[in-house]
N, C-alpha and C positions, 0 to 999 in steps of 0.2 A: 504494500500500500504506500501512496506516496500520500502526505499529509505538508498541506499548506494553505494559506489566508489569501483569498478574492477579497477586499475591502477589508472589512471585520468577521467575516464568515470565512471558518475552519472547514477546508473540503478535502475528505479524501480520495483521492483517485487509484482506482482500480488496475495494476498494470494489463495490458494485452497477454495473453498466453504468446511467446515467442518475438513479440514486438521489443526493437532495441532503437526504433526511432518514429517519434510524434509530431505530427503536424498541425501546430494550433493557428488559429485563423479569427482574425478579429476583426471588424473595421476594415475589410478589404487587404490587411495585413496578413501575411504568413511567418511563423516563425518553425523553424526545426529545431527540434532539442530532444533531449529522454524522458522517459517513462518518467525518472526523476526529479528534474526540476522543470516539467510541464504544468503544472500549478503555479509556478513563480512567473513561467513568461505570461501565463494567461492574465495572471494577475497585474501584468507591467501593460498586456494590450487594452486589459479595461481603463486601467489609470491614465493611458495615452489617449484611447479613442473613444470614450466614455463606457456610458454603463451598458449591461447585456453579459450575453452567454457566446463566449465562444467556442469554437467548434475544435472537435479531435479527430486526427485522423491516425491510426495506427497503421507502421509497416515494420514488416519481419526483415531482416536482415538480406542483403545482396548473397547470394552464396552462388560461388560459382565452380560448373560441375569441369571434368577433362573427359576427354573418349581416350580410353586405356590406348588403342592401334595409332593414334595419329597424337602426335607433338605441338598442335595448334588450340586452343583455348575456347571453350566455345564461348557464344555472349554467354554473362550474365545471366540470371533467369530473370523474370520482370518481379518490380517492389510486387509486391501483394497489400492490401489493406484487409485489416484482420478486424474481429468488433473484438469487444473487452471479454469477451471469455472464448475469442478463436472457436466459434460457432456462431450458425446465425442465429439471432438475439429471439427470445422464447419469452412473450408476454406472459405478466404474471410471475415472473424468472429475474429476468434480464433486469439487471440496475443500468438505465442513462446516463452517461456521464453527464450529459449538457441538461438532461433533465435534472438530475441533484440537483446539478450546479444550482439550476433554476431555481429550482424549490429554495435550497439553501438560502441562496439571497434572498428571494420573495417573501420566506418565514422573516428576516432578521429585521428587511425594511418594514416588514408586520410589525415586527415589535416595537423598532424604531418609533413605529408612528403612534404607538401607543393601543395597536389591540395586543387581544391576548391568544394568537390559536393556538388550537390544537394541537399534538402531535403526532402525525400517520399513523396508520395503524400497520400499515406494511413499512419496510423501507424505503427511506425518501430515493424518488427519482427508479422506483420499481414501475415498469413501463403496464401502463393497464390493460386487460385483456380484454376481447373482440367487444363483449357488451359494452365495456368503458370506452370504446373508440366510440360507440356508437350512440351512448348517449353523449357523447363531448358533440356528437355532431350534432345532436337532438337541441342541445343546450344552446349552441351556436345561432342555430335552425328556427329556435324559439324566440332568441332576443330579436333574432334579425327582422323576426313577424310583430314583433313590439314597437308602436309609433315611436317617432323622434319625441322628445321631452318637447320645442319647440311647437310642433304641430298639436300635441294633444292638452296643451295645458292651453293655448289658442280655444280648442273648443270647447275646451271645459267652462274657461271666461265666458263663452256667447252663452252657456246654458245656464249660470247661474243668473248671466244678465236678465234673461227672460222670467227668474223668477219673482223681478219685481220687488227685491227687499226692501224692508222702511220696518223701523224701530218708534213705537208708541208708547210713550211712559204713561203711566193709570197706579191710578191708587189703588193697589194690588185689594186692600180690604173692601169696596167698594164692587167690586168685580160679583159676576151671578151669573149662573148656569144657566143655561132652556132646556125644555123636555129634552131636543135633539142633538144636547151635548156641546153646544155650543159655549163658549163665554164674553165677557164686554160688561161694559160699563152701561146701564141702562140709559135708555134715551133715546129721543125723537126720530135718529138714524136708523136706516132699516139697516147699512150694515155696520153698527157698533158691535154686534154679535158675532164670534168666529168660529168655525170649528179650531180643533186643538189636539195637536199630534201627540200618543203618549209621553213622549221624552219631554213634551213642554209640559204638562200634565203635573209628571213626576215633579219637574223641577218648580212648577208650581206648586204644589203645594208642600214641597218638600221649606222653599223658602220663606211661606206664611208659617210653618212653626209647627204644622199639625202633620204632613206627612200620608200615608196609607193612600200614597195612591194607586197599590199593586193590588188593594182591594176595592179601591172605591171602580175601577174601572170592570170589574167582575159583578158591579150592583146591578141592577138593570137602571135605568134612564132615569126613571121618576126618582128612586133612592140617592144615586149619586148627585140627581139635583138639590135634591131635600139636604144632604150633608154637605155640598160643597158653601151651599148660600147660607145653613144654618151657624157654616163657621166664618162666613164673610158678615153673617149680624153681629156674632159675638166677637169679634176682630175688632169690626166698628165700634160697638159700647165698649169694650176694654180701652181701646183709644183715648175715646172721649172722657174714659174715669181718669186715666193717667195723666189726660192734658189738663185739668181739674186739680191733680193734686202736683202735678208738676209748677203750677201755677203760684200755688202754696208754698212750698217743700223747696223747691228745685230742681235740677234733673234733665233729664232727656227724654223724648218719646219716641218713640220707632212710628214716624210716618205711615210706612208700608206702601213707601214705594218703589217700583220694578218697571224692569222695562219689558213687554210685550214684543217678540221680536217674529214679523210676519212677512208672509211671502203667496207667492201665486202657488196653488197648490192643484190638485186633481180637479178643475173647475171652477176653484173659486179660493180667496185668500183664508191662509189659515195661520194658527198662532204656531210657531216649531221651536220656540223658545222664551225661556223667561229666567232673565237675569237684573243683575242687583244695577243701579243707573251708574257704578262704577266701571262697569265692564266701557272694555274698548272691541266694538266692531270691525277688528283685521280680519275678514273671511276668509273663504276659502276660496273669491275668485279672487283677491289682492295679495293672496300668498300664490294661488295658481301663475299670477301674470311675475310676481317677483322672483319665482323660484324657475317660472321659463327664464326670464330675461339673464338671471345669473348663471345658468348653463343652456345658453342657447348659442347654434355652434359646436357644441363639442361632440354632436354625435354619441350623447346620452341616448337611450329608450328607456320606455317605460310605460306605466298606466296609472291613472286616477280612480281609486278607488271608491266611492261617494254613495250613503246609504240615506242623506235627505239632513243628516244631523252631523257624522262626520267621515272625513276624508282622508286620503292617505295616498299622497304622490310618493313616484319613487322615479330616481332616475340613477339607470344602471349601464357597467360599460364590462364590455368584455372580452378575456384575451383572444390575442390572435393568432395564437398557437396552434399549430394543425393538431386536427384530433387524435390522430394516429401517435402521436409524440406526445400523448398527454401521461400525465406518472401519478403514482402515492405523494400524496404530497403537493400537488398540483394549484395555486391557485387562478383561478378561474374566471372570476367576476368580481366587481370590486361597487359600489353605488351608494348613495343617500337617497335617505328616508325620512320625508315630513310627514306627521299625522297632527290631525287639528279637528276642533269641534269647535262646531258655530255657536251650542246651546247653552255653553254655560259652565259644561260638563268637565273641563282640561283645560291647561293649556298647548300651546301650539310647540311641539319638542322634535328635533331633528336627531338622527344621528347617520355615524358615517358605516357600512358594515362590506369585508369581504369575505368571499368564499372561498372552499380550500375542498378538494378531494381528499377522503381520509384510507379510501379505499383501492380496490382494482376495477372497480363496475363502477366509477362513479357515481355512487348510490349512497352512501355516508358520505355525508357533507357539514363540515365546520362552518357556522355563520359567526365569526369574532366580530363583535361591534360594538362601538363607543358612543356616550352622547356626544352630542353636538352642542345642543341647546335647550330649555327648555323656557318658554317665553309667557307670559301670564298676561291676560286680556287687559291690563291697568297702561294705562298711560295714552301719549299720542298717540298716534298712526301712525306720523314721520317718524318717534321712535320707535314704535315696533318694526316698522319697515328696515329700518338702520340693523337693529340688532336681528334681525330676521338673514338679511345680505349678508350684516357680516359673520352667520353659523353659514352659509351655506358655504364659504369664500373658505371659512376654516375646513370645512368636510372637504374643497377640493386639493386644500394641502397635505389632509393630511393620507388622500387617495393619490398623490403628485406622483408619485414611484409608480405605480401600476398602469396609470394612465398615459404614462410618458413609455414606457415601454411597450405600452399594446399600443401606440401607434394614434394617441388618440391628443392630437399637435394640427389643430385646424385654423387656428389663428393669425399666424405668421401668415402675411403677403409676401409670399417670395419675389415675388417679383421690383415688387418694391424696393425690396431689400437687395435686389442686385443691381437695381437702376441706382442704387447709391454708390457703385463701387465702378459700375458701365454704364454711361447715359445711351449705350446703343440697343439695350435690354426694349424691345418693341415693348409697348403697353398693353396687347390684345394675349389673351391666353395662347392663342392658336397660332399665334406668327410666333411666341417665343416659347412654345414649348421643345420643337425640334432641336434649338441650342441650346435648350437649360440642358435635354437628354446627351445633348451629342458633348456637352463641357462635362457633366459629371461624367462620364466613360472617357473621356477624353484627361480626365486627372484620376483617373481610377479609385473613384470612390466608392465608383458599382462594378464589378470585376463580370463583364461581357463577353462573350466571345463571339467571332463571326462577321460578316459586314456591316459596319457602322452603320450604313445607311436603310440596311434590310432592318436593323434594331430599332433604331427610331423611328421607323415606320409602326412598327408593332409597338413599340412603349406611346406613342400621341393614340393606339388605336386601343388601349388598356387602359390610358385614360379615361379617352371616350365613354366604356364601358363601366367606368364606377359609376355607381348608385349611391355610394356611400354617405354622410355627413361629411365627409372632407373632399368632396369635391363641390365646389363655392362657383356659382356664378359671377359674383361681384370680383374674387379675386381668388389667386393661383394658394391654396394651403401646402405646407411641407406635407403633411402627411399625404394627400392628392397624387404627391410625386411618388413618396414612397409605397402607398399602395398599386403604384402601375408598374414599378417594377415588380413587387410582389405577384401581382398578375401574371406578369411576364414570366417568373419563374415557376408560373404553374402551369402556364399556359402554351407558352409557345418554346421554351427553352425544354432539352429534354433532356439532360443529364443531372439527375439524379444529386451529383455532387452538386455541382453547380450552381444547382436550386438552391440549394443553404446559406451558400456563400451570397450568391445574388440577395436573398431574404435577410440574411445577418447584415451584411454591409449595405443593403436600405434602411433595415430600421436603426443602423449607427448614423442617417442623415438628420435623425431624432433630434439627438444630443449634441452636448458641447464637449470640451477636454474636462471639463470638470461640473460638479453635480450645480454648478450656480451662474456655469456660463452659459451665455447663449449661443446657439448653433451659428457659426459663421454662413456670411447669404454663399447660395448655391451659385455654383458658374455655369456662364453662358459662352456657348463659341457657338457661330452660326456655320451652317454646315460645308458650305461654299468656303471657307476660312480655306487658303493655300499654305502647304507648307513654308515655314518662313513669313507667315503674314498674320494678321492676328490671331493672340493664343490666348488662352485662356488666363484670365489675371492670378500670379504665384501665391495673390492673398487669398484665395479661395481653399478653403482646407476643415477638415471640421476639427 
């Protein structure tokens, strides 16, 4: 075993049966070295070329054979590439070296960030069997059919709008029932009377002081009206005795007043809440519109959960690990979670939660999750809004490591950012996608093989074909780019190695040299560039 430090994570690596020489590969970088200090170069390509998992390639020794009859040498026999137990790799079996790795890291920046998971239940980076490939894909499959967070809290907003909210203060003692369950303050208006959804019900009368509303509602009609009005007479006289001797004595009297909190309901407006006139009304479409706007863009999904009283967005991201490479150990998805109630009931609490495969069937699953926040209906709107922004700003920090690795860097205007370094960078996505592709292969940040001009055909046509949240009409995202290479290596390239390398040294266009810089802008050479004639600018580099 060979045992050494990726950042602050302790990896061991597993020698090859018969392997005396490894091929690590980082960032478009290759280094050769031993079985032995293979963990130290890997750990010098992360430091250099940012974060990520680099790749191992084991070879067995050159050994070269003679023909006993003839004095001449034959070649060599070819390297061989061997996997880490000199067999092909047996799911269920087989430890990943790059999958540990992963894992390793991914548990530590876990704890880093302050959850707490679990730990496998098989060995970390044990590659999972057929079912676990295939719910990794289900998993994938699933989010992918989950709206953008952007589009679905958009419609969330239109449906709360329609329901018409307004807030009525009333002298909660004051208030009387109808035969047909109805309440309101009596009077001239035909419609002072409401219907009244249990959960306000409860909370009505839960905050006159008498309670039983899990029985008055089981009375039939006439009785529950007889008791509800019987305890809004005697509400009223105790009042009036109290206001009498407070007059006297001194003291304070409890008003008994509430706020009535109604909406458009099945027909017609009803009461779906009753709280103290200290509450502050941050609903659930001014959390729906704050909680789009703070991750809108990022290529979240998720759904709104909403049962009339309370709500529960969630907006979740997920890795982009192919299924087939998924392990023990595996985390998987990463996301925030607001739930909030309009009626009186909570308050409005976030937190940040990811997910971890503990198993081989990805079927035990670790949810480690923290709070975020938890915010209580009292004060402005401007401040709840403020401190609402800033839990969700905290859940993206402290999801930053997951997300920046799954690729999920929709922000950056590349383009922008290399008209700062080349004013000949075209402004149109389509006239300067062909150079951004042909300068990064052209400084080998993406390790291509084959005719430049046949590749950049197919990388603007893998473009073309994201769907994804990072690819932006208004302007060019990093991640846009790095997913059309990833395409590319799934799609049109067909060497197996290759694909790795292409996929690892795309998603190192992620990062920076270190965990707090910013990715230098991408380079553009246009393709017509003649040897000798313009090249790609030397500051371009990540």
């Amino acid at each position: 075993m060979n045992s050494s430090n990726i950042g602050s994570v302790k990896v061991q690596l597993p020698n090859a049966q018969g392997a005396t020489e490894v091929h690590v590969t980082h960032g478009g970088e290759t280094v050769v070295c031993t079985p032995a200090n293979a963990m130290e170069k890997a750990g010098e390509l992360i430091a250099k070329h940012g974060a990520g998992v680099p790749s191992f390639a084991y070879f067995a020794p050159r050994t070269p054979t003679f023909q006993a009859t003839v004095k001449e040498e034959t070649p060599a026999a070819p390297v061989s590439v061997v996997t880490l137990s000199n067999v092909t790799p047996i799911r269920g079996s087989t430890v990943s070296t790059e999958g540990k790795i992963r894992s390793m890291i991914d548990f530590a920046e876990a704890e880093a960030a302050g959850f707490a998971p679990k730990q496998s239940i098989y060995e970390r980076g044990t590659m999972v069997v057929d079912m676990g490939v295939s719910n990794a894909k289900r998993s994938r499959k699933d989010w992918e059919a989950m709206p953008l967070v952007d589009d679905y809290t958009n419609e969330f907003e239109e449906r709360i709008a329609a329901e018409e909210r307004s807030d009525e203060s009333v002298d909660a003692f004051a208030l009387r029932m109808t035969k047909d369950g109805r309440i309101g303050i009596p009077g001239p208006a035909s419609d002072r009377a409401k219907l009244v959804t249990p959960t306000a019900f409860q909370g009505l009368t839960t905050r006159l002081g008498y309670g039983g509303a899990s029985y008055l509602t089981k009375c039939s009609p006439e009785l529950r009206q007889f008791n509800f009005n019987a305890w809004g007479s005697t509400l009223t006289k105790e009042r009036e005795e109290k206001r009498v001797e407070a007059a006297v004595n001194g003291g304070t009297v409890d008003e008994g007043h509430l706020v009535l909190r109604t909406r458009n309901g099945a027909g017609e407006r009803e009461v779906f809440g009753a709280v103290t006139d200290s509450y502050t009304s941050f609903d659930v479409d001014k959390i729906a519109k704050a909680f789009g706007l703070a991750l809108s863009n990022m290529g979240a999904r998720g759904r709104v959960t909403y049962d009339g009283n309370k709500a529960r967005f969630e907006a979740i991201f997920h890795s982009n690990v192919k299924a087939e490479d998924y392990v023990a150990g595996e985390f998987f998805k990463a996301g925030i979670i607001v739930r909030t109630d309009d009626t009186g009931g909570g308050s409005i609490r976030g937190n940040a939660t990811v997910w971890q495969n503990l198993c081989l069937n990805l079927i035990i699953i670790d949810r480690a999750q923290q709070d975020l926040f938890r915010i209580r209906h009292i004060g402005s709107v401007e401040e709840l809004a403020k401190r609402f922004r800033a839990g969700i700003e905290a859940g993206k920090e402290k999801l930053g490591y997951f997300l920046k690795a799954w690729g999920f860097a929709v922000h950056e205007d590349v383009l922008a950012e290399a008209r700062k370094v080349d004013a000949d960078v075209p402004v149109r996505i389509e006239d300067a996608l062909p150079g951004l592709f042909n300068g990064i292969m052209e400084r080998e940040l993406v390790p291509v093989k084959g005719r430049r001009e046949e590749n950049v055909k197919h990388l603007v046509r893998m473009y073309g074909e994201d769907t994804s949240a990072a690819r932006r009409d208004d302007y060019l995202s990093r991640a846009s780019v790095v997913n059309a290479f990833t395409r590319f290596a799934h799609e049109v390239n067909s060497d197996p190695w290759a694909e790795d390398e292409i996929q690892r040294a795309a998603g190192g266009l992620l990062y920076g040299r270190t965990d707090s810089a910013k990715p230098a802008p991408l380079p553009w050479l246009p393709l017509d560039a003649k040897k000798g004639g313009k090249q790609a600018s030397p500051t371009f580099s990540r």
